[in-house]
Chimera marker file (.cmm) of the C-alpha trace (Angstrom):
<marker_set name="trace">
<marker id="1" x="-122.145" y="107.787" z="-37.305" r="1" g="1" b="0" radius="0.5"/>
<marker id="2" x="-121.671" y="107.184" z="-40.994" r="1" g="1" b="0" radius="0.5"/>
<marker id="3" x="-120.177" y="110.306" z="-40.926" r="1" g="1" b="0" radius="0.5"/>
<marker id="4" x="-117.469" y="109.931" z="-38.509" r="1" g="1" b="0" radius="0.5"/>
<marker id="5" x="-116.982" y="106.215" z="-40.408" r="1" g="1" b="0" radius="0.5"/>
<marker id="6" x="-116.614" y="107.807" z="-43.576" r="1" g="1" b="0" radius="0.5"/>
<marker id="7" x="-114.308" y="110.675" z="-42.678" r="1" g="1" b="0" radius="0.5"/>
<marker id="8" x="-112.152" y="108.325" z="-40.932" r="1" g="1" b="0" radius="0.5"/>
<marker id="9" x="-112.118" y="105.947" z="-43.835" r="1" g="1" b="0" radius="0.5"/>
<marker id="10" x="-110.758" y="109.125" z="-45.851" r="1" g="1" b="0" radius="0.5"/>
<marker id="11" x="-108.376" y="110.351" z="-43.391" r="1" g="1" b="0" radius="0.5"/>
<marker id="12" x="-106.427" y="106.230" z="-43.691" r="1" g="1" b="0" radius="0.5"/>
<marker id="13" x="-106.631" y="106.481" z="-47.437" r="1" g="1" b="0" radius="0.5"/>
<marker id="14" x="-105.297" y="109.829" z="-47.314" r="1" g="1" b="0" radius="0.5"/>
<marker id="15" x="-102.550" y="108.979" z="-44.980" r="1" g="1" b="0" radius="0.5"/>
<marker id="16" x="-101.763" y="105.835" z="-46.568" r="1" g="1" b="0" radius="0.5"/>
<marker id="17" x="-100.757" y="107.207" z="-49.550" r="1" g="1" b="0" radius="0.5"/>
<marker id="18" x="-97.712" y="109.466" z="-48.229" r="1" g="1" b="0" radius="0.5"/>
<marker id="19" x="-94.831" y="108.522" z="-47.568" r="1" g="1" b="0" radius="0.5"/>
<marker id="20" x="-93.904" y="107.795" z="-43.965" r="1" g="1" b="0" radius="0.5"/>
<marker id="21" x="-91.280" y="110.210" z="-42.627" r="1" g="1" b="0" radius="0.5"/>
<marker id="22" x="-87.422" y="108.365" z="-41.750" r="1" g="1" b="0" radius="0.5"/>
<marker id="23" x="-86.423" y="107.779" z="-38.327" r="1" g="1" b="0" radius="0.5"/>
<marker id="24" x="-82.694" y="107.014" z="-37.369" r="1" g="1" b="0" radius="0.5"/>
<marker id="25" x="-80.750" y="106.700" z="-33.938" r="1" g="1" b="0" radius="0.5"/>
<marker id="26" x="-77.420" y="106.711" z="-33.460" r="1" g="1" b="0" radius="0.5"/>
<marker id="27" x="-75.436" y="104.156" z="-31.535" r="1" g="1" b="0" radius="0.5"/>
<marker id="28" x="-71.982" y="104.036" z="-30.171" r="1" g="1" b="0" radius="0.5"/>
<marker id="29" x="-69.017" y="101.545" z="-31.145" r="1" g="1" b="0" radius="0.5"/>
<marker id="30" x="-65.672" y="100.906" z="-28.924" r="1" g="1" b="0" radius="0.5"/>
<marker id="31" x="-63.703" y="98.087" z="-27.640" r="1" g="1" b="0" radius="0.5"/>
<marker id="32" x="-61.482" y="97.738" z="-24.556" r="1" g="1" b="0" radius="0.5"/>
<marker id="33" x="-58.219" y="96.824" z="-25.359" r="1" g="1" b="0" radius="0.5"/>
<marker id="34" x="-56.206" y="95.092" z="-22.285" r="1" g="1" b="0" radius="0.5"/>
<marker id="35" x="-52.128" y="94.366" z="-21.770" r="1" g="1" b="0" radius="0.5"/>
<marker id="36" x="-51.045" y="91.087" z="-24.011" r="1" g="1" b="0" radius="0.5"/>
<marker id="37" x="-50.433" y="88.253" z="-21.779" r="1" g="1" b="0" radius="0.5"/>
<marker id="38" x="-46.979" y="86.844" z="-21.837" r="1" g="1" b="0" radius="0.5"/>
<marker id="39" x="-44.966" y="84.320" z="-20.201" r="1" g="1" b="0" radius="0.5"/>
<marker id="40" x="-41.552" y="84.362" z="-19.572" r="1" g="1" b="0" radius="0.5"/>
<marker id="41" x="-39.239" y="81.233" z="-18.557" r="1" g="1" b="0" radius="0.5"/>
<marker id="42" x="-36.660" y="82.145" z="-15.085" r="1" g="1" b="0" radius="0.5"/>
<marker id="43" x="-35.270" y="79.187" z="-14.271" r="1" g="1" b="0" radius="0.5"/>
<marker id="44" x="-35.488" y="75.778" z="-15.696" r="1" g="1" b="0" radius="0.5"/>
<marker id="45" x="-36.036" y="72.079" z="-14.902" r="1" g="1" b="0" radius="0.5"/>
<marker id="46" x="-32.984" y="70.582" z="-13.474" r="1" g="1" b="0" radius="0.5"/>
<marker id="47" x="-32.813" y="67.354" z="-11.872" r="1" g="1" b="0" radius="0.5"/>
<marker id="48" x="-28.773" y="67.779" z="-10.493" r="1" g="1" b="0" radius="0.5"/>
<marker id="49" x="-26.085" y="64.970" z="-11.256" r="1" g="1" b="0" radius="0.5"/>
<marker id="50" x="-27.305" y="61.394" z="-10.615" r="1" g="1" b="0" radius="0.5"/>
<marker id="51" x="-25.833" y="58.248" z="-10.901" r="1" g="1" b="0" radius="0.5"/>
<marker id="52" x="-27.986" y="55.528" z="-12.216" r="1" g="1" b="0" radius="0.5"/>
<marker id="53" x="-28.273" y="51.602" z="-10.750" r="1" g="1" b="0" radius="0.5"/>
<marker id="54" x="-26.726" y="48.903" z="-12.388" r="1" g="1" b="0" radius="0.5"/>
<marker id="55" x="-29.611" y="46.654" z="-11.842" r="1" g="1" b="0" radius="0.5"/>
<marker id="56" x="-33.198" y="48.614" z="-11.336" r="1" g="1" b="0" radius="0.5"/>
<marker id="57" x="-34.628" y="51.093" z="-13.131" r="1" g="1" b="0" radius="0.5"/>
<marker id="58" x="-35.850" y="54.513" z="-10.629" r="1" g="1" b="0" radius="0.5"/>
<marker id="59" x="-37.010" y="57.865" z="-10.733" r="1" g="1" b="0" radius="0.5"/>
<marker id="60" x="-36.399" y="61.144" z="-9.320" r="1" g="1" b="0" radius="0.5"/>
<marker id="61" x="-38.953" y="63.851" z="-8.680" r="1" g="1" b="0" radius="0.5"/>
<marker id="62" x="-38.024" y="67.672" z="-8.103" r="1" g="1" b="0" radius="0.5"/>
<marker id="63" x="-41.439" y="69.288" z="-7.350" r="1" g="1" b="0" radius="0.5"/>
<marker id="64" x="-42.919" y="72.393" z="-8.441" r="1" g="1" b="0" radius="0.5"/>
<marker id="65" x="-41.878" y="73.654" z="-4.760" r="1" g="1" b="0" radius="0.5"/>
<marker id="66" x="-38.065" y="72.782" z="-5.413" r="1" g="1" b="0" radius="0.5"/>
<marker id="67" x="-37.870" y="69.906" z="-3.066" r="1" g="1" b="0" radius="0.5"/>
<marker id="68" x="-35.959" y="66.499" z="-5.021" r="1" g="1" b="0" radius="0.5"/>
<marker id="69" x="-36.976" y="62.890" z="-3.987" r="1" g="1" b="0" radius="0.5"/>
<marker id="70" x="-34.302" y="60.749" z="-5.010" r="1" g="1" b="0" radius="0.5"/>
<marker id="71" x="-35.371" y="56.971" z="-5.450" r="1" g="1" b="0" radius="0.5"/>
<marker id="72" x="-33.719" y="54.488" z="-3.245" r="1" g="1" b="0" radius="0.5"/>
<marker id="73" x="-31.522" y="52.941" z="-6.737" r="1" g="1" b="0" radius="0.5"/>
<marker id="74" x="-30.202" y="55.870" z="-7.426" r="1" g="1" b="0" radius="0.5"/>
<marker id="75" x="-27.652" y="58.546" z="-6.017" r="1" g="1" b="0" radius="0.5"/>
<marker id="76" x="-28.185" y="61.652" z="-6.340" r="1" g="1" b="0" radius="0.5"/>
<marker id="77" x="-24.687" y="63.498" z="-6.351" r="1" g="1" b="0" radius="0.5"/>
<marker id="78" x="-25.267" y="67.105" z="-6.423" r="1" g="1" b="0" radius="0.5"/>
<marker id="79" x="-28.012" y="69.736" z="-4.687" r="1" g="1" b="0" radius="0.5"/>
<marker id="80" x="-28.035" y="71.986" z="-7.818" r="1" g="1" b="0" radius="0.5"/>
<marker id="81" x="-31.847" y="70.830" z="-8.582" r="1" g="1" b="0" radius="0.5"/>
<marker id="82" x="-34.080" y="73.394" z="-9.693" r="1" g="1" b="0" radius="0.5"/>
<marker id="83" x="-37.862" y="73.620" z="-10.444" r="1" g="1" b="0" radius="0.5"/>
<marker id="84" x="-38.455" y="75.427" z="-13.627" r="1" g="1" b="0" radius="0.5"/>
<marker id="85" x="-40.036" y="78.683" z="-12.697" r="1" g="1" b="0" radius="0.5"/>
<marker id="86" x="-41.856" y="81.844" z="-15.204" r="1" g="1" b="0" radius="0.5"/>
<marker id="87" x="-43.070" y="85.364" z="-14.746" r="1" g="1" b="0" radius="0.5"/>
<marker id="88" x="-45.897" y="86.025" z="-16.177" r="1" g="1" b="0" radius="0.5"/>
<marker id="89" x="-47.435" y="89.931" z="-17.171" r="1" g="1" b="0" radius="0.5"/>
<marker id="90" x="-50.477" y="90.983" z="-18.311" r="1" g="1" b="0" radius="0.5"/>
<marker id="91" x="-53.824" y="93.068" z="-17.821" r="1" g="1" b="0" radius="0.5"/>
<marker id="92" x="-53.469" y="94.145" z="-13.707" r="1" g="1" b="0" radius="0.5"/>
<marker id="93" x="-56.126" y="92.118" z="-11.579" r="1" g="1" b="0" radius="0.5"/>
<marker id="94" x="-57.088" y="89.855" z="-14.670" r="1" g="1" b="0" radius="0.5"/>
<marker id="95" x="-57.020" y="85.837" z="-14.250" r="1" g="1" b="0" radius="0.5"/>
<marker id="96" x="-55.117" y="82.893" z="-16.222" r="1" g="1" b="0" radius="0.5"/>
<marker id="97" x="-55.055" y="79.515" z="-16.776" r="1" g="1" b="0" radius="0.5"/>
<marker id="98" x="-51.853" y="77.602" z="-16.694" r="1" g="1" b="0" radius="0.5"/>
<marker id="99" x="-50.890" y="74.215" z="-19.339" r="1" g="1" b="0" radius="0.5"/>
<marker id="100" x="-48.445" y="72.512" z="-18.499" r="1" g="1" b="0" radius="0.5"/>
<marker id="101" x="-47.326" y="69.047" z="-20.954" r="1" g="1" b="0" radius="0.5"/>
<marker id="102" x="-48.067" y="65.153" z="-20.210" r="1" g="1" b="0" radius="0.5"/>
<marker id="103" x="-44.669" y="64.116" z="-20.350" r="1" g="1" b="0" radius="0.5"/>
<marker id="104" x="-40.978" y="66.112" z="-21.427" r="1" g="1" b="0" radius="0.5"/>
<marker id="105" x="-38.642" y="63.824" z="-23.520" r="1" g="1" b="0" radius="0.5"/>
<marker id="106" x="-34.857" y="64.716" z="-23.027" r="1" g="1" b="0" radius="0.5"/>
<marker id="107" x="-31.941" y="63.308" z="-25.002" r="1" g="1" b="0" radius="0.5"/>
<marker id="108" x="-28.031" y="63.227" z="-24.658" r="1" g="1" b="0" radius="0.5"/>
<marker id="109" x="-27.172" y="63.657" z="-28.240" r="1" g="1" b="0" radius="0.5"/>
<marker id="110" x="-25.957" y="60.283" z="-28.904" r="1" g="1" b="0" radius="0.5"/>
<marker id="111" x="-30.090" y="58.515" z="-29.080" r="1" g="1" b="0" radius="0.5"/>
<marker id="112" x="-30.031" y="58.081" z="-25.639" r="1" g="1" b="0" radius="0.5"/>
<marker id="113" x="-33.407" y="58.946" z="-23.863" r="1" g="1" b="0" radius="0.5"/>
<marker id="114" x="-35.220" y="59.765" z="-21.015" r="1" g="1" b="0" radius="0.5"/>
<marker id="115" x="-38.958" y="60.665" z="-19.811" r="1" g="1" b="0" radius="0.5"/>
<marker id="116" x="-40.423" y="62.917" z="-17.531" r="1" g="1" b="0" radius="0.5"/>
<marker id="117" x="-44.093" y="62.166" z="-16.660" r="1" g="1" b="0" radius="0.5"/>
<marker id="118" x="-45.669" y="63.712" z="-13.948" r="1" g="1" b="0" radius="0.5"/>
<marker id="119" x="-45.533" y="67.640" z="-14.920" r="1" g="1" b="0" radius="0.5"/>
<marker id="120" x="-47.060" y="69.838" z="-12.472" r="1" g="1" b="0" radius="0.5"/>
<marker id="121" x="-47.297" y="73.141" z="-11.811" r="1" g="1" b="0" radius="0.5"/>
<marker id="122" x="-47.648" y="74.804" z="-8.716" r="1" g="1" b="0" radius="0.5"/>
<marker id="123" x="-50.735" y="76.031" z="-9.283" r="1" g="1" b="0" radius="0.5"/>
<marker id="124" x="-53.100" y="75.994" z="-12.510" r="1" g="1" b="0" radius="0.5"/>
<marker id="125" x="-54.264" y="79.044" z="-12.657" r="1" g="1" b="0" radius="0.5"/>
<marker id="126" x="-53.242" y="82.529" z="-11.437" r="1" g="1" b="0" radius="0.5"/>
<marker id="127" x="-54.396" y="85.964" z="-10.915" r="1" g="1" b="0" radius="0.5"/>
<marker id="128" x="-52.303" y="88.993" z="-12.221" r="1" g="1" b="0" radius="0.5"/>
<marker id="129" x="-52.040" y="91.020" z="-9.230" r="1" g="1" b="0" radius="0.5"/>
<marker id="130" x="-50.293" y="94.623" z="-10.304" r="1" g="1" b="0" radius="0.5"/>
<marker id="131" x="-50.018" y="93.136" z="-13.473" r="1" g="1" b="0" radius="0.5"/>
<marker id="132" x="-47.772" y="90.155" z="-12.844" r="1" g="1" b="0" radius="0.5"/>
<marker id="133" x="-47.514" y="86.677" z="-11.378" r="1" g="1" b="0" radius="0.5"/>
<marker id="134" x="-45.371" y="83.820" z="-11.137" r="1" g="1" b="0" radius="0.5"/>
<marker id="135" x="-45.350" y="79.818" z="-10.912" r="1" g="1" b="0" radius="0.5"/>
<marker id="136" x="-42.884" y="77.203" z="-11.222" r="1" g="1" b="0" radius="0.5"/>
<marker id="137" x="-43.543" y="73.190" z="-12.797" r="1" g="1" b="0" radius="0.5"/>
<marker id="138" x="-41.812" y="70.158" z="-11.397" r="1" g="1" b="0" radius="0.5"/>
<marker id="139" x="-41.615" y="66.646" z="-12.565" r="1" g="1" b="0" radius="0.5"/>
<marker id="140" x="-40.396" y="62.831" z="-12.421" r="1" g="1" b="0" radius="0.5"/>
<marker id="141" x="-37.144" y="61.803" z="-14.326" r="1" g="1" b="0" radius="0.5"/>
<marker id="142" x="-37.450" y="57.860" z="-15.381" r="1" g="1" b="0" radius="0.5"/>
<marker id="143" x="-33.586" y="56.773" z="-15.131" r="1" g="1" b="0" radius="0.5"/>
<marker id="144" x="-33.058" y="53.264" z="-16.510" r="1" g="1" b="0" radius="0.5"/>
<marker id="145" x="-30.819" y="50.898" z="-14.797" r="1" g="1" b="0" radius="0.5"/>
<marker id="146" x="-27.236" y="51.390" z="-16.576" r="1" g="1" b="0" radius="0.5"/>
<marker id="147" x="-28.641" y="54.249" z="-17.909" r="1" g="1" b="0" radius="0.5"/>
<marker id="148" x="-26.264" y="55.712" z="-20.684" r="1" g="1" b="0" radius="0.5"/>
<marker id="149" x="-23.845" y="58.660" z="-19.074" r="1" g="1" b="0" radius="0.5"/>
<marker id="150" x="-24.002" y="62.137" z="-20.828" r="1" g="1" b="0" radius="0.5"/>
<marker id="151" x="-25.530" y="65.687" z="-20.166" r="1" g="1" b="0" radius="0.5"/>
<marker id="152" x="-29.034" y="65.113" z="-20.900" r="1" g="1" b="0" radius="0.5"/>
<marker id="153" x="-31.482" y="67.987" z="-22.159" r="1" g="1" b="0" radius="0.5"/>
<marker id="154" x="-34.758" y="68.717" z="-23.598" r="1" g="1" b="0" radius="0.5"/>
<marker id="155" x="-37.201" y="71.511" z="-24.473" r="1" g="1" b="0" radius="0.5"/>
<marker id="156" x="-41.129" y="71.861" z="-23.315" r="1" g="1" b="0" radius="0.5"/>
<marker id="157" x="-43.872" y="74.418" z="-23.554" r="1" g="1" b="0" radius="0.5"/>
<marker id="158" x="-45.595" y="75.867" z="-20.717" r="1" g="1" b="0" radius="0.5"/>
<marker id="159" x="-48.863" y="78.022" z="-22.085" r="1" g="1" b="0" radius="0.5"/>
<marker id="160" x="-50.728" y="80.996" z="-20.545" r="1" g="1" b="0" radius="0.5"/>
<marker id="161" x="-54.292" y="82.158" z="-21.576" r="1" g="1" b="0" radius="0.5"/>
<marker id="162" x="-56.591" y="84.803" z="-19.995" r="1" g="1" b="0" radius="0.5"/>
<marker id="163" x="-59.866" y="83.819" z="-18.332" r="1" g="1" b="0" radius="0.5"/>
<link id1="1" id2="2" r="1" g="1" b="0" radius="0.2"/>
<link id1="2" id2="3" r="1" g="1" b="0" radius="0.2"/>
<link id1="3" id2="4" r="1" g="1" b="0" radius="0.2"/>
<link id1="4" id2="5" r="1" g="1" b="0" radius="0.2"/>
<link id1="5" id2="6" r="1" g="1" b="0" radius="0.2"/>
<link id1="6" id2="7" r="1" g="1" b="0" radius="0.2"/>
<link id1="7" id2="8" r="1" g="1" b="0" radius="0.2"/>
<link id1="8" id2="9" r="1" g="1" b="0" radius="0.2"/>
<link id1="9" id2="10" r="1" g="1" b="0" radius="0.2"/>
<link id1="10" id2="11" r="1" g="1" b="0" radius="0.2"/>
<link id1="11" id2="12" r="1" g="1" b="0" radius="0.2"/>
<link id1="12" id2="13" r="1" g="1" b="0" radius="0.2"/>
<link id1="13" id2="14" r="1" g="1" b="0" radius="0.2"/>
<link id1="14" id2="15" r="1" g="1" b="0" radius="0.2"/>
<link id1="15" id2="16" r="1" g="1" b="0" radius="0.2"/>
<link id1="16" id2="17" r="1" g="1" b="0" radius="0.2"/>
<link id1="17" id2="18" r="1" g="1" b="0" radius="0.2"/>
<link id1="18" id2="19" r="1" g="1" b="0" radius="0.2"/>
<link id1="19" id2="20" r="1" g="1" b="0" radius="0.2"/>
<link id1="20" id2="21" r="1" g="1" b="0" radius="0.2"/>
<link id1="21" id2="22" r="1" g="1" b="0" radius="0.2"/>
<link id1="22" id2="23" r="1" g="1" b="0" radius="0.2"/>
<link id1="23" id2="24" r="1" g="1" b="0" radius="0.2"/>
<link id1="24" id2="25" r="1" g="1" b="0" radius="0.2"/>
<link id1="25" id2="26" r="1" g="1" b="0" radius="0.2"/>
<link id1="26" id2="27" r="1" g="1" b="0" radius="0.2"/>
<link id1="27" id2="28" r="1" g="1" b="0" radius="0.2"/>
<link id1="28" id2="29" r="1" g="1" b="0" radius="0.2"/>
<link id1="29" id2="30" r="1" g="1" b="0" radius="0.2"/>
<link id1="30" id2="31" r="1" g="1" b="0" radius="0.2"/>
<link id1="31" id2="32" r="1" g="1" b="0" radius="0.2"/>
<link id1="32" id2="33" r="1" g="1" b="0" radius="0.2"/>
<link id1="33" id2="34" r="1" g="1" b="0" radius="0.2"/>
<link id1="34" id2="35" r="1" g="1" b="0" radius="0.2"/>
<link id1="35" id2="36" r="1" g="1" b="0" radius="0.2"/>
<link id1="36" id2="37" r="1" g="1" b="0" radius="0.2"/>
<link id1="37" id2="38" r="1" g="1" b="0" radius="0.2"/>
<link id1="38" id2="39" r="1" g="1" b="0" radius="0.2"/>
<link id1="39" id2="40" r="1" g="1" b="0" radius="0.2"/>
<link id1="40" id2="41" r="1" g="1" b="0" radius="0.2"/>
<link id1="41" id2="42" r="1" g="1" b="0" radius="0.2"/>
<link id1="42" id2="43" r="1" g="1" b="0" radius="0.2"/>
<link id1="43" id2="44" r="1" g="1" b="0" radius="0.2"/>
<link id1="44" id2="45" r="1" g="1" b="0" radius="0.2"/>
<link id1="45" id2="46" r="1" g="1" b="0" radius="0.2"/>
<link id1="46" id2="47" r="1" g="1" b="0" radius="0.2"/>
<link id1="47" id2="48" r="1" g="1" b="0" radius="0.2"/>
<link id1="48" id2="49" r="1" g="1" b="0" radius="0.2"/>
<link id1="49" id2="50" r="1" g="1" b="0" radius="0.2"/>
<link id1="50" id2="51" r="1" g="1" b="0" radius="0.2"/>
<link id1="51" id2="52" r="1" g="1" b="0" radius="0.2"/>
<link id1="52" id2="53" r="1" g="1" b="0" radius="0.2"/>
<link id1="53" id2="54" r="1" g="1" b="0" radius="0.2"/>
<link id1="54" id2="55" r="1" g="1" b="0" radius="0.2"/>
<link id1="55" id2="56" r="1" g="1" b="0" radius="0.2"/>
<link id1="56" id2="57" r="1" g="1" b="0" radius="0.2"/>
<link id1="57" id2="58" r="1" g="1" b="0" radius="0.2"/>
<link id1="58" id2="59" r="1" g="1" b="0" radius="0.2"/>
<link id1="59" id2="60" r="1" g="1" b="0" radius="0.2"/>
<link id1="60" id2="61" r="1" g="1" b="0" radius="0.2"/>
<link id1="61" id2="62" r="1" g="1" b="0" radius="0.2"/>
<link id1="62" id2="63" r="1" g="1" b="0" radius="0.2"/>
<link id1="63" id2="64" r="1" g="1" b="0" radius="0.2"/>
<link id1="64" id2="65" r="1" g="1" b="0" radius="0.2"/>
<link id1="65" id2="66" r="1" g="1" b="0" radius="0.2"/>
<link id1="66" id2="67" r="1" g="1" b="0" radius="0.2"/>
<link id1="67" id2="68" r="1" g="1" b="0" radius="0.2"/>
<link id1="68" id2="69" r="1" g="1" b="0" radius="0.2"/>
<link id1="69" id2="70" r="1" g="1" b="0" radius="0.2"/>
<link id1="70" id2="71" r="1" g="1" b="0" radius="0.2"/>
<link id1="71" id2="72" r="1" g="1" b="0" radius="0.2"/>
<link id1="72" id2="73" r="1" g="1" b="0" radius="0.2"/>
<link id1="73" id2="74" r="1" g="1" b="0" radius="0.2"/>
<link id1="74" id2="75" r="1" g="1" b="0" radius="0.2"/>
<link id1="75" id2="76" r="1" g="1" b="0" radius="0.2"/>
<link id1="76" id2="77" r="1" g="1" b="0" radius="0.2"/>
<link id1="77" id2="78" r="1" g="1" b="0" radius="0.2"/>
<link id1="78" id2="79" r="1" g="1" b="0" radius="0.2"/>
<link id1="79" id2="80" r="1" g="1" b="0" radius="0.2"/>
<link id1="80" id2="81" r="1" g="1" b="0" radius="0.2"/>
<link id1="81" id2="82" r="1" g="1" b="0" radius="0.2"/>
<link id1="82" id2="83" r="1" g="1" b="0" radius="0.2"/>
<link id1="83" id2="84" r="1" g="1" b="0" radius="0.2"/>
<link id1="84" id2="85" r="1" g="1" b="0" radius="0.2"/>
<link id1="85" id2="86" r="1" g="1" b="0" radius="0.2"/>
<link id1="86" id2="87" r="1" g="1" b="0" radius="0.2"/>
<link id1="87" id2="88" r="1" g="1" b="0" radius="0.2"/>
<link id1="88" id2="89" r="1" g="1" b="0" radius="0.2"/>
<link id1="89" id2="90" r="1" g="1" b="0" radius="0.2"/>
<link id1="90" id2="91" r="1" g="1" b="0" radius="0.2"/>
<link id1="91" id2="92" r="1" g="1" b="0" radius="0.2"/>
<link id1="92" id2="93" r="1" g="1" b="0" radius="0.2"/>
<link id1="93" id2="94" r="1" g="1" b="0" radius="0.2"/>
<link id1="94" id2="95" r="1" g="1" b="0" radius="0.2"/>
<link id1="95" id2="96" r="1" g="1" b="0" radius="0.2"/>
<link id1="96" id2="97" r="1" g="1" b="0" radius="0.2"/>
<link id1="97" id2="98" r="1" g="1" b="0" radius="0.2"/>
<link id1="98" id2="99" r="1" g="1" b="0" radius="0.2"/>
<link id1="99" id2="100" r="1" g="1" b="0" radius="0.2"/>
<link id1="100" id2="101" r="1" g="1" b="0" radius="0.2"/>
<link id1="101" id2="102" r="1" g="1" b="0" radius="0.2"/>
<link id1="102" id2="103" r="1" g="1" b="0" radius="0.2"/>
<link id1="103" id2="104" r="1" g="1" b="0" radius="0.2"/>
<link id1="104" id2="105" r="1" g="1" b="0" radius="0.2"/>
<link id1="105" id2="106" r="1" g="1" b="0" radius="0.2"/>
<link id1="106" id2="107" r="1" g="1" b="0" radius="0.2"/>
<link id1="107" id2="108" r="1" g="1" b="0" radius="0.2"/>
<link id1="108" id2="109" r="1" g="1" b="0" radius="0.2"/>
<link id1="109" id2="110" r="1" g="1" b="0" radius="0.2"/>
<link id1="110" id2="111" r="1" g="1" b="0" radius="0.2"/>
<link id1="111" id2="112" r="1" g="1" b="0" radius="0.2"/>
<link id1="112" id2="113" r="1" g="1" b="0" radius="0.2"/>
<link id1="113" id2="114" r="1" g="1" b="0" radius="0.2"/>
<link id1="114" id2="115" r="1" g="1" b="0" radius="0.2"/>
<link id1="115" id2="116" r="1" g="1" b="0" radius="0.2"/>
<link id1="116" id2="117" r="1" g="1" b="0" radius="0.2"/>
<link id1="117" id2="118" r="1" g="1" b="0" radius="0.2"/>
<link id1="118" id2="119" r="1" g="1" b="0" radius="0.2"/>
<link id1="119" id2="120" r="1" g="1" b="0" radius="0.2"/>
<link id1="120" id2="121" r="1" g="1" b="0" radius="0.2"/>
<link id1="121" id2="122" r="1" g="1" b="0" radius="0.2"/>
<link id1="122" id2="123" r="1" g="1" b="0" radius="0.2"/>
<link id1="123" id2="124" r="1" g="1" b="0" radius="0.2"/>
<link id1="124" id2="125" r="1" g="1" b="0" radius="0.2"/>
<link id1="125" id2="126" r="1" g="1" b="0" radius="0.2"/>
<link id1="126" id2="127" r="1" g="1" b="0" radius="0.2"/>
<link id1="127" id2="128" r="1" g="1" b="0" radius="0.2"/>
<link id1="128" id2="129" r="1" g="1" b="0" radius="0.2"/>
<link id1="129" id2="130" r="1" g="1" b="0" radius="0.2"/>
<link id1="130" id2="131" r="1" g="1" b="0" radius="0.2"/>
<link id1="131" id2="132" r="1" g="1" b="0" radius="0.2"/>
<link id1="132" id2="133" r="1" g="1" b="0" radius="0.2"/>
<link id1="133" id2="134" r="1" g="1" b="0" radius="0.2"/>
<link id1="134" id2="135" r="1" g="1" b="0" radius="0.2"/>
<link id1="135" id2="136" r="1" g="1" b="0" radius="0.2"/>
<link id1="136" id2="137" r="1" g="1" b="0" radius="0.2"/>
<link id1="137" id2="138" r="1" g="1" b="0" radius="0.2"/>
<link id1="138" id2="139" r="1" g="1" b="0" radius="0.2"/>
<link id1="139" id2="140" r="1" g="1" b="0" radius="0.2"/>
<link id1="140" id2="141" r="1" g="1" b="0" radius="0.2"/>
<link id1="141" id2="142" r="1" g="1" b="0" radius="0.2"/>
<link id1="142" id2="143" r="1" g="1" b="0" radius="0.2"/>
<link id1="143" id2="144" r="1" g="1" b="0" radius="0.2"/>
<link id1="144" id2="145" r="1" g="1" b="0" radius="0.2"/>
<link id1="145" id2="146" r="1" g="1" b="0" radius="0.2"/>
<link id1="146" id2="147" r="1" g="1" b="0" radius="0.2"/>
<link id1="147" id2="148" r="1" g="1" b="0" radius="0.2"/>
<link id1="148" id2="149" r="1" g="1" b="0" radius="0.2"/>
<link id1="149" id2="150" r="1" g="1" b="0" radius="0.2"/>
<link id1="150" id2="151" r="1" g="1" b="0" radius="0.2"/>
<link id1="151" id2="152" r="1" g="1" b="0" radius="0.2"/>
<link id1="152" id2="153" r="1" g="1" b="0" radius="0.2"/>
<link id1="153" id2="154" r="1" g="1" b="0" radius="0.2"/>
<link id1="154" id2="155" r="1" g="1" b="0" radius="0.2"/>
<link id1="155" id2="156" r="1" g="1" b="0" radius="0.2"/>
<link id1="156" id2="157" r="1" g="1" b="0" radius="0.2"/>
<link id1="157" id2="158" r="1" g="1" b="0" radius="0.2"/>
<link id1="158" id2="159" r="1" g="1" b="0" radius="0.2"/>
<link id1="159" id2="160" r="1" g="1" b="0" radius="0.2"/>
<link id1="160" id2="161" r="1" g="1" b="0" radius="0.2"/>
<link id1="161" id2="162" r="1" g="1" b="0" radius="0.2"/>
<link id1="162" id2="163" r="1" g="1" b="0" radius="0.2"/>
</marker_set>
């Protein structure tokens, strides 16, 4: 027994003074690379030609379907209303999410102002089916009583973003 004890006490020392032999593995690197999502603007927000009341303040909604509500102190002259509407591309089968603003300001050049609250999409999120996709945003137009004539526009952002 103190045999076997001592000839494994020499075979440690003897191993534990080489030097222990390298290992390595190898391991692989990539990265999947999918279309850039983009957005593109078709149509835009257009509430038609309304005349305002000359004593109560009103709104008018177009929503993200097209339809227009005109409120009862207001007249609402034309039927050229539109909902804005965008195209969007990407990655085929891939997912979104839609943001859409609080409120849009538009102006008439001359300091006059008006407000639309209520921004909606149609939907808020979409799926890129064959690599595109659509949806359209609606709103409500604040008009003040006596509200200053002019062609009245304005500018919002609509943003996109993968799942």
């Amino acid at each position: 027994m103190k045999t076997i004890l001592a000839g494994a006490i020499a075979l440690v020392a003897l191993t534990a003074g080489m030097p222990a032999l390298a290992q390595d593995a190898d391991a692989g690197a990539g990265a999947n690379i999918i279309a850039p999502l983009e957005i593109e603007r078709t149509q835009d927000l257009y509430f038609g030609t309304i005349a305002p009341s000359t004593s109560q303040n009103d709104t008018v909604a177009v929503s993200p379907d097209g339809s227009r509500n005109c409120g009862p102190a207001l007249t609402c002259l034309t039927a050229d209303h539109t909902a804005a509407a965008f195209a969007v591309y990407g990655e085929a089968e891939a997912t979104y999410t839609i943001s859409v603003p609080d409120q849009i300001l538009i102006a008439n050049g001359t300091g006059e102002s008006m407000v639309i609250s209520d921004v909606t999409g149609s939907k808020a999120s979409g799926q890129l089916l064959s690599g595109e996709d659509s949806f359209s945003v609606g709103g409500t137009l604040a008009v003040a009583a006596r509200q200053a004539a002019g062609r009245y526009t304005g500018t919002f952002t609509v943003a996109v973003e993968y799942n």
